[in-house]
C-alpha positions in Angstrom: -96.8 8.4 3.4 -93.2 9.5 3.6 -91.2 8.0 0.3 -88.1 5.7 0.9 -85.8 8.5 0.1 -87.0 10.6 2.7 -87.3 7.9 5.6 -83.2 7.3 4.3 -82.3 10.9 4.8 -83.9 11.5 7.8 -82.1 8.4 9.2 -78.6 9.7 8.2 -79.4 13.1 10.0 -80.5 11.1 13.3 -76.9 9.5 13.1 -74.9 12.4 12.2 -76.7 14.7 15.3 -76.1 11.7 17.3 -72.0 11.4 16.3 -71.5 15.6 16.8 -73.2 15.0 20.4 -70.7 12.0 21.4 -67.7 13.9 20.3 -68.6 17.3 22.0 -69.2 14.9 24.8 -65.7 13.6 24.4 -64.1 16.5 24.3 -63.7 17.8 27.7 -62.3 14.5 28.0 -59.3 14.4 25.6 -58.2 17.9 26.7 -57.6 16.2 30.2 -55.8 13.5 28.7 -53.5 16.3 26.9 -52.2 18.8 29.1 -50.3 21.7 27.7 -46.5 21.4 28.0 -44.6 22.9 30.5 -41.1 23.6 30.4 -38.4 26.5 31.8 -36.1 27.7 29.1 -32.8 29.1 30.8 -30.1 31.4 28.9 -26.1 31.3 31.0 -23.2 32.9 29.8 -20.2 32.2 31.8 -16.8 34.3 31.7 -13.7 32.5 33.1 -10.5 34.0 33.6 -7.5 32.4 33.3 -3.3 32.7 34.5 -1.4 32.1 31.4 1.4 29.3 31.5 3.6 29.4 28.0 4.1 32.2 25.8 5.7 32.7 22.1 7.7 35.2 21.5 8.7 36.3 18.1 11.7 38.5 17.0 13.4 39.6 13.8 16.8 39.7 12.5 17.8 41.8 9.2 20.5 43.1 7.1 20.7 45.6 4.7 22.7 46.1 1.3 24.0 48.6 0.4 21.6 51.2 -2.0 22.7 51.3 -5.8 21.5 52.6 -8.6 19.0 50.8 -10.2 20.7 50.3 -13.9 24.5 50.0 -12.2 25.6 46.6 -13.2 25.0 43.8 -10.8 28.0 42.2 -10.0 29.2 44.6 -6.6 24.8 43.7 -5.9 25.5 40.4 -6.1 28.9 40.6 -4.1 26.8 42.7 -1.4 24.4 40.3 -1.3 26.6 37.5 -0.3 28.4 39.6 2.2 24.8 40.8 3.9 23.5 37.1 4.0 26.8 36.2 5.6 26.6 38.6 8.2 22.9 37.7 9.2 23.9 34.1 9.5 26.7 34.8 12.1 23.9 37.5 14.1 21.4 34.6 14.2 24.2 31.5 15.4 25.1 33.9 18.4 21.4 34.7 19.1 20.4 31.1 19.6 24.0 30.6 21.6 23.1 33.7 23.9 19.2 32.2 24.4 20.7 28.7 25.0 23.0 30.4 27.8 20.0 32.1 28.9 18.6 28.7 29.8 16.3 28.5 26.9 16.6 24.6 25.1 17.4 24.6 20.9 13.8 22.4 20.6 12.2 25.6 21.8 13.9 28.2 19.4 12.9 28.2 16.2 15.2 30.3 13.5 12.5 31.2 10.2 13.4 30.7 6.8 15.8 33.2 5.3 13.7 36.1 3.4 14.8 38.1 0.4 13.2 41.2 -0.5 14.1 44.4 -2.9 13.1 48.0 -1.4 12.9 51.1 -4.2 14.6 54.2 -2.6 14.3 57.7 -4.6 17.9 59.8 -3.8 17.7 63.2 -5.1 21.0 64.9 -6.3 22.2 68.5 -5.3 20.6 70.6 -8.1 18.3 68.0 -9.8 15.1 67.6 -9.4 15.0 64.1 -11.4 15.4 61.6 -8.2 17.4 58.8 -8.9 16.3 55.2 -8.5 17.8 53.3 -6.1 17.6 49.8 -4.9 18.6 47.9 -2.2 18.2 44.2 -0.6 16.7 43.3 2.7 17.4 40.0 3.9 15.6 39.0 6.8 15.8 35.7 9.5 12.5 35.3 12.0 13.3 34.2 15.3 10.2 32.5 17.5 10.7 31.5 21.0 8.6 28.8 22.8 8.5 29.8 26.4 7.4 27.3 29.3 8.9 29.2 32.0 7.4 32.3 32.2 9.9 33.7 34.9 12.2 33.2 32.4 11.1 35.9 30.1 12.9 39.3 31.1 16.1 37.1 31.2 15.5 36.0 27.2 14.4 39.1 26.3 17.7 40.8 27.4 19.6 38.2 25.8 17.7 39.1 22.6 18.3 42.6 22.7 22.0 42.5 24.0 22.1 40.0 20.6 20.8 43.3 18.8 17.2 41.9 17.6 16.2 44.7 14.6 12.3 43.8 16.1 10.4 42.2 18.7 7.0 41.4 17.2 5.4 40.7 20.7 4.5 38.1 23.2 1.9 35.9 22.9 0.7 34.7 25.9 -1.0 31.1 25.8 -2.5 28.1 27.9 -0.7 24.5 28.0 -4.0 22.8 28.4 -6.9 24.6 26.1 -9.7 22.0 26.2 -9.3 22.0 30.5 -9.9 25.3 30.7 -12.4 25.4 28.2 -14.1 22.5 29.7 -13.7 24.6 32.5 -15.9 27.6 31.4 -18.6 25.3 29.5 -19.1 24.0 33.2 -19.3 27.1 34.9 -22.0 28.1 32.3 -24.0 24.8 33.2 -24.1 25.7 36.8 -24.7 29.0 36.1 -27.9 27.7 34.5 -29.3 25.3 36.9 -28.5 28.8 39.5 -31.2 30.7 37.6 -33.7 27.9 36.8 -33.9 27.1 40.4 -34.3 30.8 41.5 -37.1 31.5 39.0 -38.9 28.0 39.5 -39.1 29.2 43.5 -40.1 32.4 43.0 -43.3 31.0 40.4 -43.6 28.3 43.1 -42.9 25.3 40.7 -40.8 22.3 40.3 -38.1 21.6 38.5 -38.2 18.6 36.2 -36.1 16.5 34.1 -33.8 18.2 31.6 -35.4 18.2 28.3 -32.7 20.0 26.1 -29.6 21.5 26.2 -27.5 23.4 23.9 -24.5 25.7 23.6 -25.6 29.3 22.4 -21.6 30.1 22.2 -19.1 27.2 22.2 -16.2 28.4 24.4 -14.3 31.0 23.2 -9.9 31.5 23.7 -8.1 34.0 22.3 -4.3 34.4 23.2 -3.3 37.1 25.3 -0.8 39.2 23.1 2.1 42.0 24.5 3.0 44.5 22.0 7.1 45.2 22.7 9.9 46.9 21.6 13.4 46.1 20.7 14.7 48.6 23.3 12.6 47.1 26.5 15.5 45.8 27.7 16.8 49.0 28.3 14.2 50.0 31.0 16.1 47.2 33.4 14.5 46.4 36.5 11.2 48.9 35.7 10.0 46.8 32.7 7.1 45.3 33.9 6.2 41.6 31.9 3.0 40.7 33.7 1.1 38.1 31.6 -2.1 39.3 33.0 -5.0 36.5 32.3 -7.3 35.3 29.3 -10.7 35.3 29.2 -12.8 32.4 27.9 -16.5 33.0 27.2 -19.0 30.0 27.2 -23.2 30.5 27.2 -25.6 27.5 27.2 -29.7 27.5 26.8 -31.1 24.9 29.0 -34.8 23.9 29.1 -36.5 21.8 32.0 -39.4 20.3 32.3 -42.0 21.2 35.2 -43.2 19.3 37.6 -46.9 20.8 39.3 -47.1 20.3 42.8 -48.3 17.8 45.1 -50.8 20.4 46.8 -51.7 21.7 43.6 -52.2 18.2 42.6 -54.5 16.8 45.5 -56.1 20.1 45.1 -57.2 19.3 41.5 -58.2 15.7 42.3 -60.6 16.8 45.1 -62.4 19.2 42.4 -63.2 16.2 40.0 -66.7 14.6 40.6 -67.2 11.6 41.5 -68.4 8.8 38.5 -71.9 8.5 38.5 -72.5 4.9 39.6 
């Protein structure tokens, strides 16, 4: 006659091969219950190209001292110095009164700071080898001009030069209204998006769902459009050519949507399940 302890094992095995036989009995179930995901990840970039409506023009002024030997006394420097200062503050009053007569308003010039600088110049005498140090002073007045017609331009830039400019630094070439256009692109890149999820869902004959993400894989990008010029542009007349040309602002977006099966493939599947045993 079977002991106690044996009758109490072979009860737990009875219950344990019953509980392993439920739950591989259950599990055709749950996986019904939990379908895989399904979802459509989309990848837009979007280039928009833009007419520029204000520029920024920047320009120089300088004079020069005249070169002296570096351990001359100071004083005639110093007198120099004065005199070159005085003479770039006169250039710069008739720039800005040749750009306002150009049509350009003050609020829109904008005359630098006054910069002071020492340059080393080597002269070499007749005969001597030694080369002498020299030194000079450059003083220096930037000029930036904030341009909202860009008609305008070849006008001021004539009055710059016939105002004897020593440099013109360029144009940069700019948008009144950034975050439009940027808006602008970002959109662009969003349509661009739901174009390409639509065309793949068709051709795997799915549905497009709800929108379960989105996310910006580069936030719109602006760069100003620059002009390299010359102080002697001017010259050209009639031939210089000032087209702005456009700027281009990049935007790209990753999009994923869900998918929804379809109603054939749907009724299909409910035909194929049994019917409950009654």
């Amino acid at each position: 006659m079977p002991s106690l302890r044996l009758r109490h094992l072979n009860r737990l095995a009875t219950v344990g091969l019953g509980l392993a036989l439920a739950s591989l009995a259950a599990t055709p179930s749950l996986a019904a219950e939990s379908p895989t995901p399904r979802y459509l990840d989309i990848q837009a970039q979007s280039e928009l190209k833009v007419a520029p409506d204000e520029a920024t023009l920047n320009a120089r002024l300088w004079e020069l001292t005249p070169a002296i030997a570096q351990e001359k006394d100071s004083g005639d420097h110093g007198q120099a110095l004065a005199e070159a200062r005085q003479r770039l503050e006169d250039r710069a009053a008739e720039l800005i009164s040749a750009l306002e007569d150009a049509g350009l308003s003050r609020e829109a010039i904008n005359a630098g700071s006054l910069r002071v600088q020492q340059e080393m110049l080597h002269q070499t005498r007749q005969g001597n080898d030694n080369p002498i140090p020299m030194v000079r002073t450059r003083l220096e007045r930037p000029v930036t001009l904030a341009i909202s017609d860009l008609d305008s331009l070849p006008t001021l830039l004539d009055a710059l030069t016939e105002a004897g400019v020593n440099a013109l630094d360029g144009v940069s070439y700019d948008l009144a209204d950034r975050d439009a256009a940027s808006d602008r692109a970002l959109t662009q890149a969003l349509e661009r998006a739901r174009a390409k999820a639509e065309l793949m869902a068709d051709a795997l004959g799915v549905e497009l769902g709800e929108v379960i993400h989105v996310s910006e894989t580069n936030a719109p990008v602006f760069q100003p459009r620059m002009m390299a010029m010359r102080a002697d542009m001017a010259e050209s007349g009639g031939n210089a050519d000032y087209s702005p040309g456009s700027i281009t602002i990049d935007a790209g977006v990753q999009v994923r949507w869900g998918l929804a099966e379809a109603t054939a493939d749907i009724d299909q599947d409910r035909q194929q399940v049994p019917a409950a045993p009654q």
